[in-house]
C-alpha positions as CSV (number, residue, x, y, z in Angstrom):
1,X,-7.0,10.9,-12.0
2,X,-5.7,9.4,-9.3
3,X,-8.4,10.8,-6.7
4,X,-10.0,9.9,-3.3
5,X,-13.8,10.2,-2.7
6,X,-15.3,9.4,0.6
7,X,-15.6,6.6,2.4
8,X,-12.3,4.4,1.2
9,X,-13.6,5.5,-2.2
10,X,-12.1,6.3,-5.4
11,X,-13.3,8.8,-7.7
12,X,-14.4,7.2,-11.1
13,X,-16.3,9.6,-13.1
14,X,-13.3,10.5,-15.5
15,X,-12.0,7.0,-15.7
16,X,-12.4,5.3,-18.8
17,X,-12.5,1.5,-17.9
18,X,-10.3,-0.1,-21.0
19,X,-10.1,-3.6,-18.7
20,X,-13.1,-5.1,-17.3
21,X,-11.7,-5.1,-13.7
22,X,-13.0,-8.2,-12.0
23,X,-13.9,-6.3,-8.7
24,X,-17.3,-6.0,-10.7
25,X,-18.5,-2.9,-10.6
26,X,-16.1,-0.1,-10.7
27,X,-17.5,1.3,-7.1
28,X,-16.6,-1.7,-5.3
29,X,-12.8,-1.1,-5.3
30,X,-12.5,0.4,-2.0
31,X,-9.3,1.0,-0.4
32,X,-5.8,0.5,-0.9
33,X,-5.1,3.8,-1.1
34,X,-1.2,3.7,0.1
35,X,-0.8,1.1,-2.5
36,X,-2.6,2.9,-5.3
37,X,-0.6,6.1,-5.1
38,X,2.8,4.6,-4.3
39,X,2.3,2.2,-7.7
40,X,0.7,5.9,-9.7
41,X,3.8,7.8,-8.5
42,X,6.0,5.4,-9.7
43,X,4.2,4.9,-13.6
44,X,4.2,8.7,-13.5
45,X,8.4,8.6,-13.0
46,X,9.0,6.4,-16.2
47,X,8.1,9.1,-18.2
48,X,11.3,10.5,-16.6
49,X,13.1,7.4,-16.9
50,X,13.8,6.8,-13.6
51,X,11.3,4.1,-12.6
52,X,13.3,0.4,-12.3
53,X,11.2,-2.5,-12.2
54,X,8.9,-3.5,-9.4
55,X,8.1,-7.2,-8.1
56,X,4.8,-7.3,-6.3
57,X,4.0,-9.6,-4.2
58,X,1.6,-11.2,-2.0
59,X,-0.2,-14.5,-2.0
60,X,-3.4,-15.0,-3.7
61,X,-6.6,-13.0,-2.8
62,X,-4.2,-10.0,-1.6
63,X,-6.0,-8.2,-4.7
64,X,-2.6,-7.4,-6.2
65,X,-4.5,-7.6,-9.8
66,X,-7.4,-5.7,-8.6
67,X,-4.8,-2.9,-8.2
68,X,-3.0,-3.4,-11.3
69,X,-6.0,-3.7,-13.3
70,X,-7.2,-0.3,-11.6
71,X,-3.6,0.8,-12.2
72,X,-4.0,-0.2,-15.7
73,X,-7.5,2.1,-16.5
74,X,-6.1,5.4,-14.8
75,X,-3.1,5.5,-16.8
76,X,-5.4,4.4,-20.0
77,X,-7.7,7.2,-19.4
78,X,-4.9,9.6,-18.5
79,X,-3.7,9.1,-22.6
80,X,-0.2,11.0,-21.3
81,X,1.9,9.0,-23.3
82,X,2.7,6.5,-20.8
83,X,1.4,2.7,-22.8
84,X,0.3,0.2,-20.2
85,X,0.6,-3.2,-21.3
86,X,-1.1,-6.1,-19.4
87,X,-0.4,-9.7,-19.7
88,X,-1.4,-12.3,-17.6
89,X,1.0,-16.1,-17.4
90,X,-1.7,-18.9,-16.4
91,X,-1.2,-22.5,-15.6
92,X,-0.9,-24.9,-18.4
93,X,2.2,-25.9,-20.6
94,X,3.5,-23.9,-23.9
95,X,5.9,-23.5,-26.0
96,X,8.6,-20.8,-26.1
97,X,7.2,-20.5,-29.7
98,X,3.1,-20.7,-28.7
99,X,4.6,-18.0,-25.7
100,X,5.9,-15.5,-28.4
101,X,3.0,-15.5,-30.9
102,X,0.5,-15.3,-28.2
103,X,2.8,-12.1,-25.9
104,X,3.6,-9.8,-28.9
105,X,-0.1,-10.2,-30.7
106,X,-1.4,-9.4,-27.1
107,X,1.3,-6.5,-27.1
108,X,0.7,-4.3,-30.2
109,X,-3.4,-5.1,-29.8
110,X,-2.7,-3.0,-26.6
111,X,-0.3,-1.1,-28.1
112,X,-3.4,0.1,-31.4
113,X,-5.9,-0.6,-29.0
114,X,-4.2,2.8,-27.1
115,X,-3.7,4.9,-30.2
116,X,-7.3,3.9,-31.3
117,X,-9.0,4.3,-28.2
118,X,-10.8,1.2,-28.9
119,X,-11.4,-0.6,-25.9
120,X,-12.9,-3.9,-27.6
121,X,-9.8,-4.5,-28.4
122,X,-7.8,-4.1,-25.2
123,X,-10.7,-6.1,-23.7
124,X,-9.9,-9.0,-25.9
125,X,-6.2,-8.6,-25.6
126,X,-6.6,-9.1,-21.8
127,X,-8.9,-12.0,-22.2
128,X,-7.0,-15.3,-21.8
129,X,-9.9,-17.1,-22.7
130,X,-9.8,-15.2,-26.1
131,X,-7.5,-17.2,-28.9
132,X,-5.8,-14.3,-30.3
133,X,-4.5,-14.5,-34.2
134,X,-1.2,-12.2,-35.2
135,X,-2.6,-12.6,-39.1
136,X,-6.1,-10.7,-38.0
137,X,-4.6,-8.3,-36.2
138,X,-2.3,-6.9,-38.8
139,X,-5.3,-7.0,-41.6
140,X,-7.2,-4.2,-38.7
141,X,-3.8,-1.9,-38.4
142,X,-3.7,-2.2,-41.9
143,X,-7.4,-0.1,-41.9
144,X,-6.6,2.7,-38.7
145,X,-5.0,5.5,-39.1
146,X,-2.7,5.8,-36.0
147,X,0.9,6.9,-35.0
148,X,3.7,5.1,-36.3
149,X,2.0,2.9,-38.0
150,X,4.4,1.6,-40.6
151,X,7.0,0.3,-37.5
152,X,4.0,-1.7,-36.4
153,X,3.0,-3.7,-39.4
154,X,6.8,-4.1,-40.2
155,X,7.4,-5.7,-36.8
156,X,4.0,-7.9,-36.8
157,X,5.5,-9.0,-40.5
158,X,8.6,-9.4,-38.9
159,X,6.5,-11.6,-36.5
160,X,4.8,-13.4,-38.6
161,X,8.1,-14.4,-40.7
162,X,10.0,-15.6,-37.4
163,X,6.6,-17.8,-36.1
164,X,7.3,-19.7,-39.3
165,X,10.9,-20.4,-38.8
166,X,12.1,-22.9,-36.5
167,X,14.4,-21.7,-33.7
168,X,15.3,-22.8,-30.4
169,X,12.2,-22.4,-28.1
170,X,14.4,-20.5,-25.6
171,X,15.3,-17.6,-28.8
172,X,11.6,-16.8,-29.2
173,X,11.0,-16.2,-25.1
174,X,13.7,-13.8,-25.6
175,X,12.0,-12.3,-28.9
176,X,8.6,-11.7,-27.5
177,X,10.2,-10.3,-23.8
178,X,11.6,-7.7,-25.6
179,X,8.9,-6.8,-27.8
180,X,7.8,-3.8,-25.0
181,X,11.5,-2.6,-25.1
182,X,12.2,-2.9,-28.5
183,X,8.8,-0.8,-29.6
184,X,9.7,2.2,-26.9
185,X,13.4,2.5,-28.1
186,X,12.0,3.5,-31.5
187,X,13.8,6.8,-32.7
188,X,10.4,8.7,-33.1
189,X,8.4,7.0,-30.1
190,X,7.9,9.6,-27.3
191,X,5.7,7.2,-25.1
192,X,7.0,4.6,-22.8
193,X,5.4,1.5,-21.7
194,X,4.5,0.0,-18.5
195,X,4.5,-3.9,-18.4
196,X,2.2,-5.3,-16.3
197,X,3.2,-9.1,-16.0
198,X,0.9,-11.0,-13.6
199,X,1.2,-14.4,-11.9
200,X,5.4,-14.4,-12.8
201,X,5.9,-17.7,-11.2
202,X,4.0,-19.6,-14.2
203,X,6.8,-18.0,-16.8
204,X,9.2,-20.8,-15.4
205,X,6.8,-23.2,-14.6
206,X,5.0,-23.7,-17.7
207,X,6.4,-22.3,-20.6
208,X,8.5,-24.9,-22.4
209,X,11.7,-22.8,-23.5
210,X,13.7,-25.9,-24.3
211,X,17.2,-26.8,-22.9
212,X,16.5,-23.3,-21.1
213,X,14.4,-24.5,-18.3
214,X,14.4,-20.9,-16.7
215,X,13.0,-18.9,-19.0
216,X,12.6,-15.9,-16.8
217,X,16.3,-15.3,-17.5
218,X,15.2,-13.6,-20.7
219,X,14.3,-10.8,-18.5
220,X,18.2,-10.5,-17.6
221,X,18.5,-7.0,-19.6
222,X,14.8,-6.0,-20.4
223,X,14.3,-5.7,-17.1
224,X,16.9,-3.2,-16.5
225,X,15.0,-0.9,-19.3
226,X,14.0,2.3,-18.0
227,X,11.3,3.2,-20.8
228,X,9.7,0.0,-20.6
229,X,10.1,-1.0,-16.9
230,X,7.6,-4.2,-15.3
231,X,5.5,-4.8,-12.3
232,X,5.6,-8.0,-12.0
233,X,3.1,-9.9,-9.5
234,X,3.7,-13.1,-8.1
235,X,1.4,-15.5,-5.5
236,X,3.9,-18.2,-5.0
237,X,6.1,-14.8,-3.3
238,X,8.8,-17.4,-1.5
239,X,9.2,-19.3,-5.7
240,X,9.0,-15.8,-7.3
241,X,11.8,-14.6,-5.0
242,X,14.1,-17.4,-5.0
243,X,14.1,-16.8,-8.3
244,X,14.6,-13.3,-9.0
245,X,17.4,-13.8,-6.5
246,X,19.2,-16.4,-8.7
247,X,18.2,-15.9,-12.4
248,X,17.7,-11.9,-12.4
249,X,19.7,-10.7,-9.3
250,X,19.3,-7.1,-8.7
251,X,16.7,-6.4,-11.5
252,X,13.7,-6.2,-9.3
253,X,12.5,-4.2,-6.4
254,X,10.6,-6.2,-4.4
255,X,7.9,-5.3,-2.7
256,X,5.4,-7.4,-0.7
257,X,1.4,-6.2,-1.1
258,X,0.3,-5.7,3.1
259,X,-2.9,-6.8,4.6
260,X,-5.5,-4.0,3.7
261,X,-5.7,-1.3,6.1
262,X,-8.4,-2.2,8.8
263,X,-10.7,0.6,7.8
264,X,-10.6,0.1,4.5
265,X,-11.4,-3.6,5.3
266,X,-14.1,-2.6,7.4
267,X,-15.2,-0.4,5.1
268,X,-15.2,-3.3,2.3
269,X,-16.7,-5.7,4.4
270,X,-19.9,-3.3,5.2
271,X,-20.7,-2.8,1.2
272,X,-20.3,-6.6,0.2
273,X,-22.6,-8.1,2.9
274,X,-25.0,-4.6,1.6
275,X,-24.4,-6.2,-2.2
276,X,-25.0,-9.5,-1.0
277,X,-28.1,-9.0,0.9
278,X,-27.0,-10.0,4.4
279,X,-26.2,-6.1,5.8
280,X,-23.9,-6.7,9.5
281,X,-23.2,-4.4,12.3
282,X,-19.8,-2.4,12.3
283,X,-19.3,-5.0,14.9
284,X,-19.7,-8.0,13.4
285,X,-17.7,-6.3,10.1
286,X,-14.6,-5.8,12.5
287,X,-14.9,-9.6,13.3
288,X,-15.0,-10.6,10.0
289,X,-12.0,-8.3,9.0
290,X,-9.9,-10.1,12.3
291,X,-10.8,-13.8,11.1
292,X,-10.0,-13.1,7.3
293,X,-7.0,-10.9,8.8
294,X,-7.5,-8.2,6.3
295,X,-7.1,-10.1,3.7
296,X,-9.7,-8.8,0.6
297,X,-9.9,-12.0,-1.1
298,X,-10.9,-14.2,1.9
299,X,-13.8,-11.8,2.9
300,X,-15.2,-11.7,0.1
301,X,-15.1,-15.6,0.1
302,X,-16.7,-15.6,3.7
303,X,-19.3,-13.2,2.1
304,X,-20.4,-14.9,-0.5
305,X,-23.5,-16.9,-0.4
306,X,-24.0,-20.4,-0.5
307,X,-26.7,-23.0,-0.6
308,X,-25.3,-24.9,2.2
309,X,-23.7,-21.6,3.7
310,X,-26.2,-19.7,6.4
311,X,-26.5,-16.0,5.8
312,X,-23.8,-13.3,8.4
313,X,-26.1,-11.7,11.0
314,X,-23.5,-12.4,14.0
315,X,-20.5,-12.9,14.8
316,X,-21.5,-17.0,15.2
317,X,-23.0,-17.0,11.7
318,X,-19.5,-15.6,11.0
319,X,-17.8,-18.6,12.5
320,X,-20.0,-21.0,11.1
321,X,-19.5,-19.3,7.7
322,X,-16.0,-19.5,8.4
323,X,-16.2,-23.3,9.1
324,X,-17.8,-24.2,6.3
325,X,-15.2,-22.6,4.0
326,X,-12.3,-24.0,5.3
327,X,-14.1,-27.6,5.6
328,X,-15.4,-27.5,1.9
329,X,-15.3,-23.8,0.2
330,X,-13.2,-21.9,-1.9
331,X,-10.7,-21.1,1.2
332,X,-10.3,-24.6,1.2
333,X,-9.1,-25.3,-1.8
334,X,-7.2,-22.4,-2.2
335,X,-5.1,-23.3,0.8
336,X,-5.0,-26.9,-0.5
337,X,-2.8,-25.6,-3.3
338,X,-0.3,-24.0,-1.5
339,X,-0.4,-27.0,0.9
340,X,0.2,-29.7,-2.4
341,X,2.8,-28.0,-3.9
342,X,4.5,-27.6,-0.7
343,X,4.1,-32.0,0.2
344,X,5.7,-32.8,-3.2
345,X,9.2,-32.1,-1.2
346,X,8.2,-32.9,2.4
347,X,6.7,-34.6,4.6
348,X,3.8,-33.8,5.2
349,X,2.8,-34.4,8.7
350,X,5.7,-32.4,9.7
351,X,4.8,-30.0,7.1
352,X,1.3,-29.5,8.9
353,X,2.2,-30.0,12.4
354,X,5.2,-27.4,12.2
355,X,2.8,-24.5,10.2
356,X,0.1,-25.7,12.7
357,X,2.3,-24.4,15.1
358,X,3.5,-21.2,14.0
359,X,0.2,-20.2,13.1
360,X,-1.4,-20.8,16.7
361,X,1.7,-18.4,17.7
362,X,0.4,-15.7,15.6
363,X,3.2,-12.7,16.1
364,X,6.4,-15.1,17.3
365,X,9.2,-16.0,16.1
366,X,11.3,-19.4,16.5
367,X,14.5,-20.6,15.9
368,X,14.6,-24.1,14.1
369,X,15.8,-26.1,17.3
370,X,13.1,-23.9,19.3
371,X,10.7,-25.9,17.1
372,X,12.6,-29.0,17.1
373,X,12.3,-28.7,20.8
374,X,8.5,-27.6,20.9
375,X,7.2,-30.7,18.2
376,X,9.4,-33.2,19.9
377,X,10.8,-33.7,16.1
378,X,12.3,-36.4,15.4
379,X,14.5,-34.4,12.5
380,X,18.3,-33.7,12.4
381,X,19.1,-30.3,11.6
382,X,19.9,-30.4,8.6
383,X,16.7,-31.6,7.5
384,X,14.7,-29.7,9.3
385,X,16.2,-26.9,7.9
386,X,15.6,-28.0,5.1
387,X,11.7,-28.2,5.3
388,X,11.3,-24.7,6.9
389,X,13.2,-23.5,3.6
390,X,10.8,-25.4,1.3
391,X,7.4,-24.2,3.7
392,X,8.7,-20.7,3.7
393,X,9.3,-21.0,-0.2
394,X,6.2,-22.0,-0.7
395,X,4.2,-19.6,1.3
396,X,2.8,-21.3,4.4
397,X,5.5,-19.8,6.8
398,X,7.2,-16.6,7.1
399,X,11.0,-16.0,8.1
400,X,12.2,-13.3,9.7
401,X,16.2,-13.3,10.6
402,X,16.9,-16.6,11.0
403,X,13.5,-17.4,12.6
404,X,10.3,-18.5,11.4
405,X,6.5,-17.5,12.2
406,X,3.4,-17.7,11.0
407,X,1.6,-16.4,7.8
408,X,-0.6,-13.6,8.8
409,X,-3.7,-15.1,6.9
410,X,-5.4,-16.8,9.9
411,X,-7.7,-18.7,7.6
412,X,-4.9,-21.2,7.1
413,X,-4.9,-22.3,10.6
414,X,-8.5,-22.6,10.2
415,X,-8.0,-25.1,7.7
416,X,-5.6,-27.2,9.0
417,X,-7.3,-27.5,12.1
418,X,-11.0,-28.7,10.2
419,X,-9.0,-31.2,8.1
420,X,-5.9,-32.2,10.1
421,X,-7.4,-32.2,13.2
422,X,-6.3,-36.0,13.5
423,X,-2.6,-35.4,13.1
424,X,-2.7,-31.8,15.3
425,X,-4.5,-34.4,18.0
426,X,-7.5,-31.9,18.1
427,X,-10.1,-33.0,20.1
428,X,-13.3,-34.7,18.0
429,X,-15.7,-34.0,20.2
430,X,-17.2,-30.4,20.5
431,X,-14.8,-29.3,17.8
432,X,-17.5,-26.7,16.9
433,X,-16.7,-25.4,19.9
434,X,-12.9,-25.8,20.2
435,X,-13.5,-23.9,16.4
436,X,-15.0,-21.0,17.7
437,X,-13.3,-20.4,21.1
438,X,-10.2,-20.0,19.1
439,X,-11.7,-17.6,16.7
440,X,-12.6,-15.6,19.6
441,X,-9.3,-16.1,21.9
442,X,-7.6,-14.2,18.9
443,X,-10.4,-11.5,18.4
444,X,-10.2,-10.6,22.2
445,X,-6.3,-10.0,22.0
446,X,-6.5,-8.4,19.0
447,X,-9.6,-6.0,20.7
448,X,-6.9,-5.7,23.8
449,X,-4.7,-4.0,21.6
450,X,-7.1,-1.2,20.3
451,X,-8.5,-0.4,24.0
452,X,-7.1,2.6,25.9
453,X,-5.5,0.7,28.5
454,X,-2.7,2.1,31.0
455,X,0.6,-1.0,31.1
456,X,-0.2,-2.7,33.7
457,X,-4.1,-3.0,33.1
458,X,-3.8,-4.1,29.7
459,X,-1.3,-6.6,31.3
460,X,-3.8,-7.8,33.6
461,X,-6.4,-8.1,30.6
462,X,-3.8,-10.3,28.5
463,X,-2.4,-12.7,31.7
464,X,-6.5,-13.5,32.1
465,X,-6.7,-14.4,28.4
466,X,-3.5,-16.1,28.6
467,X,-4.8,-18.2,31.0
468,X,-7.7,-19.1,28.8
469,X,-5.4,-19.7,25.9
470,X,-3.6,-22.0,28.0
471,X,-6.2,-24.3,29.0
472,X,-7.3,-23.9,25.3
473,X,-4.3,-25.1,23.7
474,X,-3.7,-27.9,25.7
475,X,-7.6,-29.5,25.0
476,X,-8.8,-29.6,28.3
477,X,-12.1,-29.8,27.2
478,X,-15.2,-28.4,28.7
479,X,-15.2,-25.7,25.3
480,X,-18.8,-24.8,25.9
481,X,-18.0,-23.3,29.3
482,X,-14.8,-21.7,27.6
483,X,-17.1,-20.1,24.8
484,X,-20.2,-18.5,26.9
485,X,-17.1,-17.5,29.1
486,X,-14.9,-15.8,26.4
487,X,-18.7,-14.2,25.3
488,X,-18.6,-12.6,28.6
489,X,-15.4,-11.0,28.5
490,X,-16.0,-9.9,24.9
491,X,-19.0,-8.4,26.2
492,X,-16.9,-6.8,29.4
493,X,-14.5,-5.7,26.5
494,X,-17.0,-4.0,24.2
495,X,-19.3,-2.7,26.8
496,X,-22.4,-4.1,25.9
497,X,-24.8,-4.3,28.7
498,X,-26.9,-6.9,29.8
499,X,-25.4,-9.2,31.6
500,X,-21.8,-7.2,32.1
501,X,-23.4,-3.9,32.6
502,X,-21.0,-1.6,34.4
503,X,-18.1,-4.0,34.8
504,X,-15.5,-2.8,33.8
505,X,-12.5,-4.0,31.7
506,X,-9.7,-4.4,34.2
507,X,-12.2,-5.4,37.3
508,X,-13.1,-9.1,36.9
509,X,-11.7,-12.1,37.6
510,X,-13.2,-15.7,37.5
511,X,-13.7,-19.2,37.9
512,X,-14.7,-22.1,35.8
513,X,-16.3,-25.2,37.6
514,X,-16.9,-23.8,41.2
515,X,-17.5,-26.3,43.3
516,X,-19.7,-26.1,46.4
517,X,-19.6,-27.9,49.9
518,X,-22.4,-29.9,49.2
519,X,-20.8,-31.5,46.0
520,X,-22.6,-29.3,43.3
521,X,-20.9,-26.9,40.8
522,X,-21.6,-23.3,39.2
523,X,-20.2,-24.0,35.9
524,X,-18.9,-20.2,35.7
525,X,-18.4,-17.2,37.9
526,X,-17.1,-14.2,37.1
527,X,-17.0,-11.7,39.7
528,X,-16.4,-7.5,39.9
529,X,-15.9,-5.5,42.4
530,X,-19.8,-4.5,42.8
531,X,-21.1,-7.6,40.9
532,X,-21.1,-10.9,40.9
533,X,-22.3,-13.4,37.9
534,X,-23.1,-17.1,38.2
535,X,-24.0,-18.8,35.0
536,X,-25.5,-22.6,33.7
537,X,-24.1,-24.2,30.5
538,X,-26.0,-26.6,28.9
539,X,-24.1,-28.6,25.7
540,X,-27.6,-30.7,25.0
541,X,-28.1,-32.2,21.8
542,X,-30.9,-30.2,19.4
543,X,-33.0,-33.4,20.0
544,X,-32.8,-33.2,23.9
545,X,-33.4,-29.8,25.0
546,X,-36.3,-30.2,26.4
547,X,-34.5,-31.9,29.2
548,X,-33.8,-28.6,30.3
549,X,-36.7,-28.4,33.2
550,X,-38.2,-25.9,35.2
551,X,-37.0,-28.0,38.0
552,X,-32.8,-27.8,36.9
553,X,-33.1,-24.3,36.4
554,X,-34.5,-23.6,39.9
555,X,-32.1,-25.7,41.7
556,X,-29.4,-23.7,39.6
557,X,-31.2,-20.7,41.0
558,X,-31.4,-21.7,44.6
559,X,-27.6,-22.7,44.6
560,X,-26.4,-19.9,43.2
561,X,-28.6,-17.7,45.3
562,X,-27.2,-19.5,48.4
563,X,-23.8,-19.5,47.5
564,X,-24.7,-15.7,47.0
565,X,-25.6,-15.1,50.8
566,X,-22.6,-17.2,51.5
567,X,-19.8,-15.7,50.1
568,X,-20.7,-12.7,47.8
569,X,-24.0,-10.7,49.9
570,X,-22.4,-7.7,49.7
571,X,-22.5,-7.4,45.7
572,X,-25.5,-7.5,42.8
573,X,-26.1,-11.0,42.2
574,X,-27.3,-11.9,38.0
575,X,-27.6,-15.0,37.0
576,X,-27.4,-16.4,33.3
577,X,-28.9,-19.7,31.7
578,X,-26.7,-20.6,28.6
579,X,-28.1,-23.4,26.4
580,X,-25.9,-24.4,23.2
581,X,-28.6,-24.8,20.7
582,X,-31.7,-23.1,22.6
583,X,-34.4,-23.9,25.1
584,X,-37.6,-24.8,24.7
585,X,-40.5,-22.3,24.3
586,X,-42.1,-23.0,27.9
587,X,-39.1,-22.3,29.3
588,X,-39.1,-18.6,28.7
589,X,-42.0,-17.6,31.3
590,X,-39.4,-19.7,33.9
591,X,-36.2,-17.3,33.3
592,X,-38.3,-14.4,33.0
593,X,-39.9,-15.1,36.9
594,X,-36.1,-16.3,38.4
595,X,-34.7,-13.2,36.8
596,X,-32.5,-15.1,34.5
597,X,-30.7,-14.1,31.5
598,X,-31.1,-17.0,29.0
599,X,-28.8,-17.3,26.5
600,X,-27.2,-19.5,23.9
């Protein structure tokens, strides 16, 4: 069943939808197609028994439940003797004895719900909102008529019995954990099960197993089952690892959940700004898709409206969309978590000012004194190894032989920068702008990388940029120049007229700031072999545009036309007018006669 349509689509029509997958409608799972099939192939082998168990990880808004839950409903609807059992661990403390009554009722009500076909059932057994009661649930098997269903009652009474003795906590864990096991190994059961375990992390974090304070360890031997193997998913991927390393060494294969492939990201992007009435160009989609870096989860968050949230029409509404999230949205918080969790054990302005770092050095690496040496920490060694360890454990750096880089969600740099700005010595003044010019700087590498460029032209794109990044990173200020600049080049980059029409890629330089002999400036000039541009930035205040006069923008006409004859006569002279938040209405009849692009 496991079947491609068009577009980054899935076929659904013979899918019988046992889980309410929280993608919403079935259609909008798009994508993940290498995933998908990797994760079928390998369900399809434990009916062989050869299928070990699988950790899968990623951090939060990967969509690693997304694809289990769709996992889940194909092998449901394939009814090929393969069980697939779903439980999910949440946040909140319980007992080792709470943890067994609530796993092995959720079990078997998966386990009838199968047999039955009753997906009411299976809906309820997924629901951790839903108090489930072992008592009721043996009263319903008692009416079906399904396979082996004398071994079912026997072990719910079995159940039943043991929830009202009083063993160690730790002894139950290890009860209901091999529940799925125990059920498959029955002489006359031909299916096998597939345990789908999701969030791992909270098994040692909040259930209360007694003097055992690991109670993932009662996964030692289950785990190594081949007819009832787990996929396990886990956000906290450095905790989940350090622990299947320790406690259950070689009883995993781990596997870390990618990005989402670009098209399919594109192709995601397109249908949720559809569905959420704010359609965007292909264009704008591939921007969103760079700032979100893939990542389903955070577009989706971008995507969604808000009160105080503008609706996505260009890439700027993107930015600003962007901005808000990370100053007070759901990307906020999210990061916040990883971020708290990870300040319990460090401190936290080296915490910040070290992931600051490798995230605004997107694709290097560093060896801890390389960073000692760029922060000017005041760390010994030791220590500072010590806090890369607990940041990479916790998700907010990657490590990489010895050295350590960045996460490749760039929506965390994006947060640390709106609410750290203070500590990172960010400037305060025309952060907006400092905000998006840094968007941008990584969208026009990234674009560098996808145009058919010969070596040593692409080089000469990227030492330009460089340049820009430079002055960028060390808050020189003058961002609005920077930003109607970097516009330019993106326009340069994805041919789009206008202004840049017929310049090409790797023929441009320019200059920021050019200074004439008679003590005035051209704020920028960018200059081709046939063409020459000379542009105006204005950062006014909403409230003071209007001191943007007919007067100013001849004078900026008449310099730039003299400076023109001067030094540039022999190439096509256009001149642009960039205002930050607009011009007045007046002033449109005064562009149009000077022959000015006006911008903003």
């Amino acid at each position: 069943m496991l079947r491609l349509d068009k577009n980054n689509r899935w076929e659904i029509d013979s899918i019988e939808f046992a889980i309410k997958e929280r993608v919403g409608k079935p259609e909008n799972f798009i994508g993940r197609i290498k995933e998908l099939e990797f994760l079928y192939t390998w369900a399809d082998n434990i009916r062989n028994e050869v299928s070990r168990s699988i950790a899968f990880l990623g951090r939060r808004k990967i969509g690693k439940s997304l694809i289990l839950e769709r996992l889940y409903n194909i092998i449901y609807s394939e009814n090929m003797g393969l069980i697939p059992f779903y439980y999910e661990l949440t946040e909140g403390t319980r007992s080792g004895k709470e943890f067994y009554h609530d796993f092995i009722t959720r079990f078997y009500m998966q386990i009838v719900g199968y047999y039955t076909r009753d997906i009411s059932l299976i809906r309820e057994a997924v629901d951790t909102q839903t108090d489930v009661k072992m008592e009721r649930l043996v009263k319903h098997v008692q009416k079906c008529s399904i396979p082996h269903k004398a071994k079912i009652e026997d072990r719910l009474y079995n159940s039943i019995d043991t929830m009202k003795t009083n063993k160690p906590l730790y002894e139950y864990v290890i009860a209901a954990t091999a529940a799925p096991r125990s059920f498959a190994t029955i002489p006359d059961v031909q299916e096998k099960i597939v345990q789908m375990i999701d969030e791992f992390q909270y098994l040692n974090m909040y259930i209360d197993a007694g003097d055992e304070d690991k109670p993932c360890k009662a996964y030692m031997s289950t785990a190594e089952m081949k007819v009832a193997p787990l996929l396990i998913t886990g956000s906290l991927m450095g905790v989940v690892s350090e622990e299947l390393m320790r406690w259950l060494p070689q009883r995993f294969y781990e596997v870390m959940v990618p990005k989402m492939d670009i098209d399919e990201s594109i192709a995601m992007t397109l249908n949720y700004s559809s569905i959420y009435g704010q359609p965007v160009t292909r264009e704008v989609a591939q921007y969103i898709v760079h700032i979100t870096n893939n990542v389903p989860g955070r577009i989706v968050e971008l995507l969604t409206p808000n009160i105080h949230k503008s609706l996505i029409r260009t890439i700027r509404d993107a930015d600003q969309a962007l901005n808000f999230e990370v100053n007070m949205g759901n990307i906020k918080k999210d990061w916040d978590e990883y971020l708290n969790l990870a300040m319990n054990a460090v401190n936290d302005i080296n915490m910040r000012q070290i992931t600051f770092f490798l995230c605004k050095h997107e694709g290097k690496w560093f060896y801890p004194i390389e960073l000692k040496q760029a922060l000017s920490l005041q760390l010994d060694d030791k220590k500072l190894r010590e806090e890369l360890t607990l940041l990479h454990k916790y998700d907010l750096i990657e490590m990489s032989g010895g050295k350590y880089g960045g996460v490749f969600d760039r929506t965390l740099k994006k947060v640390l920068m709106t609410n750290y700005g203070d500590i990172l010595q960010l400037p305060e003044k025309d952060f907006d702008a400092y905000f998006r010019n840094d968007s941008l700087l990584d969208y026009l590498k990234e674009r560098i990388k996808q145009l058919e460029l010969s070596l040593e032209e692409a080089h000469k794109l990227r030492s330009k940029l460089k340049i820009l990044q430079g002055n960028h990173n060390h808050l020189k200020g003058h961002y609005y120049e920077h930003e109607v600049l970097l516009s330019l080049i993106k326009s340069i980059i994805d041919k789009n007229g206008g202004l840049t029409d017929g310049i090409s890629v790797t023929d441009f330089s320019y200059k920021l700031r050019f200074f004439l002999e008679t003590q005035n400036e051209i704020d920028i000039i960018l200059e081709s072999k046939h063409v020459v541009i000379m542009a105006e930035c204005k950062n006014y205040a909403p409230e003071n545009i209007y001191k943007i006069t007919q007067k100013m923008v001849e004078n900026f006409a008449d310099k730039a036309r003299q400076l023109a004859k001067d030094q540039f006569h022999h190439k096509d002279l256009r001149l642009g007018y960039f205002s930050k938040h607009g011009f007045v209405e007046k002033m449109t009849p005064v562009f149009d006669r000077l022959g000015i692009v006006a911008g903003s």
